[in-house]
N, C-alpha and C positions, 0 to 999 in steps of 0.2 A: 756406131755408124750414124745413128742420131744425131750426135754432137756433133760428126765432123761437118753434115750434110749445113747444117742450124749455123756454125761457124764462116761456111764460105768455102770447106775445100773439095778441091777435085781427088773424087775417087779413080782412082784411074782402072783398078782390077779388084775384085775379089777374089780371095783364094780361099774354097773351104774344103774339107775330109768329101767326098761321096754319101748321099745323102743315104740313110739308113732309118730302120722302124723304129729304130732307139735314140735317134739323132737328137744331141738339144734344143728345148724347143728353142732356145734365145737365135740357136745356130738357125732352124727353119726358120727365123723371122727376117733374121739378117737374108738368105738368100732370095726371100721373096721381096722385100727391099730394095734390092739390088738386083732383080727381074724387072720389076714396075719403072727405074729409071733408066735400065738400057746400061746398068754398071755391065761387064764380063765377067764371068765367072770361072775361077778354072777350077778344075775338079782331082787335076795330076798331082803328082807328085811335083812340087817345086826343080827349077835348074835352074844351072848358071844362065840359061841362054834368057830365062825368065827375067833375071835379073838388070841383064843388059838389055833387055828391051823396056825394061821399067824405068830404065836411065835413060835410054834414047828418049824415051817419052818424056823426061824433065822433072819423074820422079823425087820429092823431095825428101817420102818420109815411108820406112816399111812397120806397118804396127800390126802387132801379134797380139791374138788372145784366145786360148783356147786351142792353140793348133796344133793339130798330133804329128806333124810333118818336121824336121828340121831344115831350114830357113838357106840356102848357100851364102858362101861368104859375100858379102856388100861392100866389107870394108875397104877403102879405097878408088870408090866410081863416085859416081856425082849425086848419089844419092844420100843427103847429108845423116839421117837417125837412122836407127832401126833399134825399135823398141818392143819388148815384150809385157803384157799386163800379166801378172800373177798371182792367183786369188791367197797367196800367206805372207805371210812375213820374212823373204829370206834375211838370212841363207837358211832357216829351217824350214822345210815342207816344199823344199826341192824336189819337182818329179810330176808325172804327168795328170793325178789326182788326188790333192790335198787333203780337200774337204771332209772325208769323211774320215779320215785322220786324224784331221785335228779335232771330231768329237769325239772318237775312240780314245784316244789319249787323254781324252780330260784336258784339253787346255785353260789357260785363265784368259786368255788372248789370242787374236789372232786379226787378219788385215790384208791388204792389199799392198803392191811391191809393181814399179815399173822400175824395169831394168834395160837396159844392154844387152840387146842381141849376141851371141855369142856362139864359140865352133859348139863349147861345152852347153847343154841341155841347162837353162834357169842359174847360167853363173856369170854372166855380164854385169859390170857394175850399177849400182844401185841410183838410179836420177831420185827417184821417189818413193814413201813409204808412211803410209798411215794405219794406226790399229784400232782397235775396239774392243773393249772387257767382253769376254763371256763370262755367263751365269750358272751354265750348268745344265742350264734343260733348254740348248735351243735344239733345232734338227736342222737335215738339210738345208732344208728350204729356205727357215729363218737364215744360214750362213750366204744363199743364193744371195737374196736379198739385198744383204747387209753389202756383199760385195760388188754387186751390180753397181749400185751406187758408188759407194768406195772408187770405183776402177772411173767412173765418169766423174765423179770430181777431182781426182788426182789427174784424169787425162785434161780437163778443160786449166788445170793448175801449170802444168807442163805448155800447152798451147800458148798461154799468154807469155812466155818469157821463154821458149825452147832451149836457145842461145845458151843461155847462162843457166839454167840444169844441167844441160848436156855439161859442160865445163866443172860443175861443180858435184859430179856422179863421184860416187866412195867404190871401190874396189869391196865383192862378197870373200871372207873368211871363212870357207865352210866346212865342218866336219861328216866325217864319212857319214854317220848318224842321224846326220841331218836331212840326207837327199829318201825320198818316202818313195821306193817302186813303185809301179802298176799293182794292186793290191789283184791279189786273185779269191774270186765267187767265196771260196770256204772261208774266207775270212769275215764273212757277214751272213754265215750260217748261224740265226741264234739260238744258242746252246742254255736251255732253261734251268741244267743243274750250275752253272755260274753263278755268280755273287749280282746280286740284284741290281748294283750300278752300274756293270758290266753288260748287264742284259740291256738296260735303260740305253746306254752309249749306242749298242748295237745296232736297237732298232732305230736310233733317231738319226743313224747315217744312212738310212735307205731312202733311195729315191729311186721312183720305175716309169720310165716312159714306154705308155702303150703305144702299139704300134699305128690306130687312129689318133695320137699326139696328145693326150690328156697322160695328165701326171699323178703319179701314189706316192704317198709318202705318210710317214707315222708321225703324231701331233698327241701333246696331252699324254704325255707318258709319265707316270705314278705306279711308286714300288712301295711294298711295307713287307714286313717279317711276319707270319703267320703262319701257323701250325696246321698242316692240314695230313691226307693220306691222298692227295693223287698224284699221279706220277706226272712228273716234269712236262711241262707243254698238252697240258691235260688243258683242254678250251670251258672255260663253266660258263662264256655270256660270248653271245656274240649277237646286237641290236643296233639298227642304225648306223655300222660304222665303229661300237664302240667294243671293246672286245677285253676280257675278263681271262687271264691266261695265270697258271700255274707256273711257280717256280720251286724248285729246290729246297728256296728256304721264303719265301712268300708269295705273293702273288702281283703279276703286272696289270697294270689295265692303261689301256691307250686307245686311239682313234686312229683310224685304218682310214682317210680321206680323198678324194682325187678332185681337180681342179681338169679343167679346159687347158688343153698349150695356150700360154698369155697369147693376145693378139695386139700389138701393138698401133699406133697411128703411124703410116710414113709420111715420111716427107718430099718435097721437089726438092731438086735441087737448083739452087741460085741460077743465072745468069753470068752474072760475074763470081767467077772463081780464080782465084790465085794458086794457093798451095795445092801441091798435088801429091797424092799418097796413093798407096796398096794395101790396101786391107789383108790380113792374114788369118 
């Protein structure tokens, strides 16, 4: 929203999920954002009748990121894009949350993808796509990070020359394998008789938003093989955040940390505005 605000265009709506104790915080920044300038906000469920009045308005451009709703079709009104930002690489890590995915699997890679709105969920052709090595021991947060930016230099890349992306989008190839569900809660239960890499992966995909908006997440995680007799998930340290846990077959120790929900700088918006978009 930054970027578009910094650029010149009119927002004309935002559309976000119903604001919840779990909410992202990036998402509560973007609404109060878009409180402070007098954007709308709608909270429903998307429709067609939405759509059409995003066109009567002169609507040029509908951009997604992050949004649990599916989108009605566009194609065909005067509304020229409609683009989705997607924190992986498709066509791999198609589905509504990647992220911790792609540290459970051990990726070597992983990146950012603006595609083509589409009937099917993250299968619109591809305008844009940049990646970034991983090393092995980032977490959440570090992937937040890396893609926040990622998704705003590929969107200000796309800005300067729309026209000729749009034209030069590749069609997604994707195998069944490839689209990652909604993961469910036991799947980030972790299980301290597993193999220590496994445990490490585990914790480094966790991310907890408190319901006062400060955030938990696990930092500095270190595993070695060591002989001991306590049983799995047996606690020997837990000081300042930093915490000494039993495994199976040795032992983890990590940092158990929380941060404030970021709080951003807004912006006014212009006077003179041209392009005019719908935030999703």
């Amino acid at each position: 929203m930054q970027l578009l605000i910094q650029s010149g265009h009119e927002i004309i709506t935002l559309f976000s999920n119903t604001p919840e104790s779990n909410e992202y915080d990036f998402t509560q920044n973007v609404s109060k954002q878009a409180e402070l300038l007098g954007i709308p906000i709608r909270r429903s469920y998307p429709t067609k009748e939405d759509i059409k009045h995003l066109e009567q308005k002169g609507c040029d451009m509908l951009l997604s990121a992050g949004y649990p709703y599916k989108i009605p079709e566009w194609q065909g009104t005067g509304i020229r894009y409609g683009i989705n930002i997607h924190p992986s690489l498709l066509p791999e890590g198609a589905g509504p949350m990647p992220l911790p995915f792609i540290i459970t699997k051990g990726l070597k890679k992983s990146g950012v993808t603006l595609h083509e709105l589409s009937p099917e969920w993250d299968a619109g052709n591809i305008i844009l796509q940049e990646s970034f090595p991983l090393f092995g021991s980032e977490n959440i947060e570090d992937l937040l990070t890396k893609k926040q930016r990622l998704a705003v230099f590929l969107l200000r890349r796309f800005l300067e020359s729309p026209e000729i992306y749009w034209m030069n989008s590749t069609p997604q190839i994707r195998q069944d394998e490839q689209y990652w569900p909604m993961p469910n809660t036991g799947e980030f239960v972790v299980d301290y008789t597993q193999e220590l890499e496994i445990i490490s992966r585990c914790m480094r995909a966790h991310r907890y938003i408190n319901p006062a908006g400060d955030i938990e997440f696990i930092s500095n995680v270190y595993f070695w093989e060591h002989l001991h007799n306590f049983a799995p998930g047996t606690i020997l340290l837990q000081d300042d955040g930093i915490n000494l846990i039993a495994a199976q077959k040795g032992l983890i120790r990590f940092k158990l940390e929380r941060k404030p929900s970021p709080k951003y700088d807004f912006f006014t918006l212009p006077k003179d505005t041209s392009k005019k978009l719908s935030n999703f």
